[in-house]
N, C-alpha and C positions, 0 to 999 in steps of 0.2 A: 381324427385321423384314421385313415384306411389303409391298412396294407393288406397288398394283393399277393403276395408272392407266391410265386410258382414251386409248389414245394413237394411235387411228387420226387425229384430225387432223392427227398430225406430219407425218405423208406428205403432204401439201399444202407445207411447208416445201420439203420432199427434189424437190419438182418445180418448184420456182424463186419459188411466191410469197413474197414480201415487204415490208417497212412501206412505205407511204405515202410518196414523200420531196416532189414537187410538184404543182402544180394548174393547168392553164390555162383548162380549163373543169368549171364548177360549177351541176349542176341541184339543185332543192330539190321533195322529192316530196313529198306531203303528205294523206293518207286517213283517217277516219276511219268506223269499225265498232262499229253497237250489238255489246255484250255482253254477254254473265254473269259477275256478280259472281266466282262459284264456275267460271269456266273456263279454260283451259290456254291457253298463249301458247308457244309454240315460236318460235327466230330461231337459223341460220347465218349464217355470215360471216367472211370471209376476210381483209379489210386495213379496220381503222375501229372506231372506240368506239362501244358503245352504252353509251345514259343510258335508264333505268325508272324511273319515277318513277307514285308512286301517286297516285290522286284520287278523292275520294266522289264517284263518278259509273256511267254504265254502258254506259259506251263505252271503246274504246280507240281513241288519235289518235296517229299515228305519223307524223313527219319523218324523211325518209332524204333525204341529202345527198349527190351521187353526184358525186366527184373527178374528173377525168383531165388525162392530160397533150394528150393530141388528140381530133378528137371519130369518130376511128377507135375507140381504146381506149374511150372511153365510148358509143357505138354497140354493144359487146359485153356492156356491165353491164345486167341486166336484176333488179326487184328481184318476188320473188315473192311473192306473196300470196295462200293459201285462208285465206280467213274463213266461219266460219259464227256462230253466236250464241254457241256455247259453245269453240270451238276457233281458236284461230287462228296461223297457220304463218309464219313470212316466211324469205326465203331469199334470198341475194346470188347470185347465177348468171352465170360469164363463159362467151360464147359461142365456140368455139375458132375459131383460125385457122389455117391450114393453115405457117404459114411462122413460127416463134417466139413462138408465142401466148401462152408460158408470160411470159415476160418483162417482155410487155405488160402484164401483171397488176400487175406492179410499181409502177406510174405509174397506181394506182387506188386507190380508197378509196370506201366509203361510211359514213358513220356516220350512227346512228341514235339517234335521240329520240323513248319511247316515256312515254302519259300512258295507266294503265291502274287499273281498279277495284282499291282494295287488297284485295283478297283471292284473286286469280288464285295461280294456280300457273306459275309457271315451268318449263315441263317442256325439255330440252335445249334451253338454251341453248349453244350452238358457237360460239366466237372462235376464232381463231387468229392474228391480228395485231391485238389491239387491248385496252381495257380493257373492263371492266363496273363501272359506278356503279349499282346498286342503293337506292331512297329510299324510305321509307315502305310497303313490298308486304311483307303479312304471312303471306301463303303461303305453299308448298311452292316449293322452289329447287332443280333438278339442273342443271349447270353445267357446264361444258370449256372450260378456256382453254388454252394453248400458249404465245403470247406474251402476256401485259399483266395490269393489277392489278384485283383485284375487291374491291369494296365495297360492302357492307350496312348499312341499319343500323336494321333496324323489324324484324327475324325474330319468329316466332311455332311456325312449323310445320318439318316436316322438313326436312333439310339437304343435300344432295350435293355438293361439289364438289372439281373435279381440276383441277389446274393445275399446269404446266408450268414455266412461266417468271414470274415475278412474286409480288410477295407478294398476301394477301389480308388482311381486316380486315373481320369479321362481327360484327355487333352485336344481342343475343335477349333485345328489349324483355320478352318471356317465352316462356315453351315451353308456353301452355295447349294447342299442336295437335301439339304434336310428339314421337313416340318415340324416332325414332334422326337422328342427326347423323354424317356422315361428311365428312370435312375432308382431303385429301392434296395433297400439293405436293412436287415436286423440289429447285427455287430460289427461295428467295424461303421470308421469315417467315411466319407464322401466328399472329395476333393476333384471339382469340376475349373478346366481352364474354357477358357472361349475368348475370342479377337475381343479387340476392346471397341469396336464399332460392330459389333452380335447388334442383331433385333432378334430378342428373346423377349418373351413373356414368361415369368417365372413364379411359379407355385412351389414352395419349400415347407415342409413342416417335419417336426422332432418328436418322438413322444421323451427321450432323456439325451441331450445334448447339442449342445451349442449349434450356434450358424449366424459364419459370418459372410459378408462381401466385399467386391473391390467397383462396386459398381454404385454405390450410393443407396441401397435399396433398402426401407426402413427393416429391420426385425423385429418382431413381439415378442417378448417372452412370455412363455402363460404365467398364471397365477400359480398355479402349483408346481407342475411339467411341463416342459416341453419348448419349443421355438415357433413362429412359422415366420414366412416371408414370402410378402407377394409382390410385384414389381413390374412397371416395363423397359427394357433395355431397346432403345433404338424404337422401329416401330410394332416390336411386339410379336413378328408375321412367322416364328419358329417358340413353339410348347414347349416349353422345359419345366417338365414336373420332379421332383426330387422328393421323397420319403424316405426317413429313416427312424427306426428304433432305438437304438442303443449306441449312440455315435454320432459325429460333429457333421456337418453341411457346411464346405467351403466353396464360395465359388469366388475366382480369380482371373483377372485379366493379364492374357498374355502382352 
């Protein structure tokens, strides 16, 4: 088994940031940008949850909610934003200090609350301390998480995601946009729905933990560690690859 995971945001870990623990001062930011239905949404982010949540509309209205413990540390959180009609960026940005800057981070958070046209794409999305809820966004999804759990549950089109730390739980109202699906994780379950008439072709393997389905598809279990499972659902014509280290592979028909 191979995993590939994308793991340059660990190195953010490895230089002292950390979760959230309190808050003395709380600003609430709040913008919103016409959009295209059919356009990309990019967002990094260091300590804080983000929530996307879809809407028949053609705008995206974002709340970002900016933690700190003094209003030195949040005097350095800066949230960034290029918007144009079809693209749009946002980025949490700590301004360094010359004297233990790294630390400072620690006693900060922003999360975000994002109200965007269902049919965007997700294109790198970046967490590294926090979760991702996903609601109703029938688009394209490429993802990186590190710490916290990700949740979907209106997929339609392609799939990317790498996580680190946490389980995930994706749900693919149907796949009429989608050809290939990639799913890897270290810690943490992998709990995959899809219509019960999917044409998937599916590739699954464990290095420590179970997997099971609701699809008929035989399992192996190795001789020493691990699972794999390979399979065709329907006639095959969408890639669903799934990897996991340290955590179960469910996949379930809606």
């Amino acid at each position: 088994m191979k995993i590939n995971n994308k793991l340059s945001l660990t190195t953010l870990i490895l230089t002292g940031y950390a979760s959230f623990a309190s808050a003395d001062i709380t600003d609430v930011i709040e913008k919103s940008y016409d959009f295209n239905k059919n356009g990309k949404i990019s967002l990094s982010n260091i300590n804080g949850d983000v929530s996307i949540t879809a809407c028949d509309c053609d705008q995206v209205n974002m709340i970002a909610t900016v933690s700190a413990s003094d209003q030195e540390t949040r005097d350095r959180i800066k949230v960034k934003v290029n918007a144009s009609d079809s693209k749009l960026s946002i980025e949490t940005k700590y301004a360094k200090q010359e004297n233990n800057y790294r630390n400072k981070n620690n006693n900060s958070s922003v999360d975000y609350k994002l109200s965007v046209p269902n049919n965007v794409a997700l294109d790198q999305i970046e967490l590294v301390n926090g979760d991702l809820n996903i609601s109703g966004v029938t688009g394209e999804l490429d993802a990186e998480l590190v710490n916290g759990e990700l949740t979907s549950d209106g997929m339609t089109a392609n799939t990317e995601v790498d996580l680190v730390n946490g389980d995930m739980e994706i749900t693919f109202q149907n796949l009429d946009h989608a050809d290939k699906i990639k799913l890897e994780s270290v810690n943490g379950d992998i709990i995959v729905r899809l219509p019960s008439d999917a044409n998937v072709d599916v590739d699954a393997e464990t290095v420590s933990g179970r997997i099971s389905n609701e699809f008929g598809i035989e399992v192996n279990k190795g001789r020493y560690v691990g699972s794999d499972m390979k399979g065709i659902i329907g006639d095959g014509s969408v890639s669903l690859s799934i990897e996991n280290v340290n955590g179960r592979i469910q996949l379930k028909s809606l």
